[in-house]
C-alpha positions, -999 to +999 in steps of 0.1 A: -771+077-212-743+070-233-746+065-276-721+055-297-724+068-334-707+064-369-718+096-392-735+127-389-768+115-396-768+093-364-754+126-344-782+146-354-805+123-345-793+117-310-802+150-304-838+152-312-867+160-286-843+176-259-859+206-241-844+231-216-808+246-222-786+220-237-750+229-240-720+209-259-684+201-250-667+180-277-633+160-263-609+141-287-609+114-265-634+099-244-617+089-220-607+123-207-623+135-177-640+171-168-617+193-158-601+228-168-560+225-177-555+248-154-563+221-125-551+194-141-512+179-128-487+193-150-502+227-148-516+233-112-488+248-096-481+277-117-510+282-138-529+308-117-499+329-116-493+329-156-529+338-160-529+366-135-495+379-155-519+375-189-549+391-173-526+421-160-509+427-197-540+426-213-563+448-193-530+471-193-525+472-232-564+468-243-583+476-211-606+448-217-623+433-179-612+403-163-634+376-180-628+389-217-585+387-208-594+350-196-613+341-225-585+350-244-559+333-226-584+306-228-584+300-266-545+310-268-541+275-249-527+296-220-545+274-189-572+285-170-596+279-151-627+275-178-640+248-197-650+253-235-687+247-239-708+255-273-747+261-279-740+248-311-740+208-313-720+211-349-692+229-330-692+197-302-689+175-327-659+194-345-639+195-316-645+161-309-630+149-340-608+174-351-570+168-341-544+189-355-517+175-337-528+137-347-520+127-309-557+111-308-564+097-338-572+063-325-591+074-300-628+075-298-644+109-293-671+121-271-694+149-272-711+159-236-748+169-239-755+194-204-788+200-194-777+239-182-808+246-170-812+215-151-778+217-133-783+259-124-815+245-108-802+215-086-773+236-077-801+266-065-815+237-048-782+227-030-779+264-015-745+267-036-732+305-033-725+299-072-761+300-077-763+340-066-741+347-091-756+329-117-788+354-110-766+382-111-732+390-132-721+417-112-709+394-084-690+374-111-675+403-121-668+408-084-657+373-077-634+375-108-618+409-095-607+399-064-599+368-080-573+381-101-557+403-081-557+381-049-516+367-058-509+344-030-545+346-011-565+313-015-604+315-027-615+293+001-649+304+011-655+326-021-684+327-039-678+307-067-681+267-046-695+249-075-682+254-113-709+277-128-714+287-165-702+319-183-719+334-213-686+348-234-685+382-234-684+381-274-652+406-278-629+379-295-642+371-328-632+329-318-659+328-297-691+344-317-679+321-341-681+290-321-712+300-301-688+296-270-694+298-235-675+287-204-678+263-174-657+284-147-642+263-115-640+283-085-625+269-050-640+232-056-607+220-078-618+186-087-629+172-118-670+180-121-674+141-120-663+141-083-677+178-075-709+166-088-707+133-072-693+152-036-733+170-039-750+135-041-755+148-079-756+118-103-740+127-137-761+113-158-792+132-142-776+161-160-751+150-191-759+126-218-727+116-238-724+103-279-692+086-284-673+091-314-657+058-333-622+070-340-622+057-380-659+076-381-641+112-375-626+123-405-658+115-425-678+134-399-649+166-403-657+162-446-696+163-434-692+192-414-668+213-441-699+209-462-716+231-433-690+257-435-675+241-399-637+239-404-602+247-392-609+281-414-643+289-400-641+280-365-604+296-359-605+327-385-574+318-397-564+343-404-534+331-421-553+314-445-570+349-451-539+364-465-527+336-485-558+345-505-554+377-502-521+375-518-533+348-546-559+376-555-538+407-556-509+386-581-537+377-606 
């Protein structure tokens, strides 16, 4: 089910009377598909090999594990394999209107609505090997391990088939702010509209979608910097943080 909207109000409504675990992905554009920039064209051929090169300094110089190094990369805009996801609907809507770069700004926005706990169930029922390791984070661990170090080996076969979700590990301060988790792609490197579709999985049996009107967004970003959800907030900018710093310690 699709719903367009025009302020926050209407947002907020939208949302009311959903049960299970709902999840949020706000896009600039609506037009964009499901997919990790990792997978996407211009990035395909050599992003696994930049993010195995990131993975390796960072464990080296902080010995954090694999999934906190590729969170990292993830909100450094280095690309990956994961797809930013939020438990907080506020956060969706942010990202669905905020564009520091002003490269959508006549765009529409969307923000996805995902039934988690619908789509861990149908893909338990579909016998996917993703589903183990939903029930159990030491495989992901595993998976992710072998993943990283495999260099030239393909992950045909492995046990990530269907994308599966990843609560962040909460060791960057980014993500606790923005309630983030991840949508991780495995050896299936389509777009989740055709994965799900592949599976006989109809998309709207597990996502709802609110479009955005592109002269609605910047009201909606003044709406939501009265919730304490901005650039500052979100980012912890911490740029921002010393300019004030500074403007303190000269008075």
């Amino acid at each position: 089910m699709e719903i367009k909207i025009e302020n926050y109000n209407d947002y907020t409504k939208a949302l009311d009377g959903r049960g299970d675990v709902i999840v949020f992905r706000g896009q600039l554009n609506s037009s964009f598909v499901l997919i990790p920039s990792g997978l996407r064209p211009e990035h395909s051929a050599d992003a696994d090999k930049k993010m195995f090169a990131f993975v390796k300094e960072m464990k080296t110089l902080f010995g954090f594990d694999e999934l906190t190094c590729i969170e990292i990369a993830q909100h450094f805009s280095l690309p990956t394999r994961m797809l930013d996801f939020s438990y907080s609907y506020d956060v969706a809507l942010f990202f669905a209107c905020y564009d520091s770069r002003n490269k959508y700004t006549d765009k529409d926005g969307k923000v996805y609505i995902f039934n988690k706990s619908k789509y861990e169930r149908l893909i338990a029922d579909h016998n996917k090997k993703s589903s183990q390791i939903i029930r159990n984070n030491r495989y992901l661990y595993s998976w992710l391990s072998h993943y990283i170090d495999k260099k030239e080996k393909d992950i045909q076969g492995a046990e990530v088939d269907m994308p599966i979700f990843v609560d962040a590990t909460r060791s960057f301060d980014r993500l606790s702010q923005q309630k983030g988790l991840f949508l991780l792609w495995g050896s299936d490197e389509n777009c989740l509209e055709d994965i799900l579709a592949h599976e006989g999985i109809a998309f709207s049996e597990i996502v709802d979608t609110i479009t955005i009107k592109a002269e609605a967004k910047q009201n909606i970003l003044k709406e939501l910097a009265k919730r304490k959800l901005s650039e500052d907030t979100l980012y912890m900018n911490v740029n921002r943080i010393k300019e004030l710093v500074s403007e303190i310690k000269g008075k």
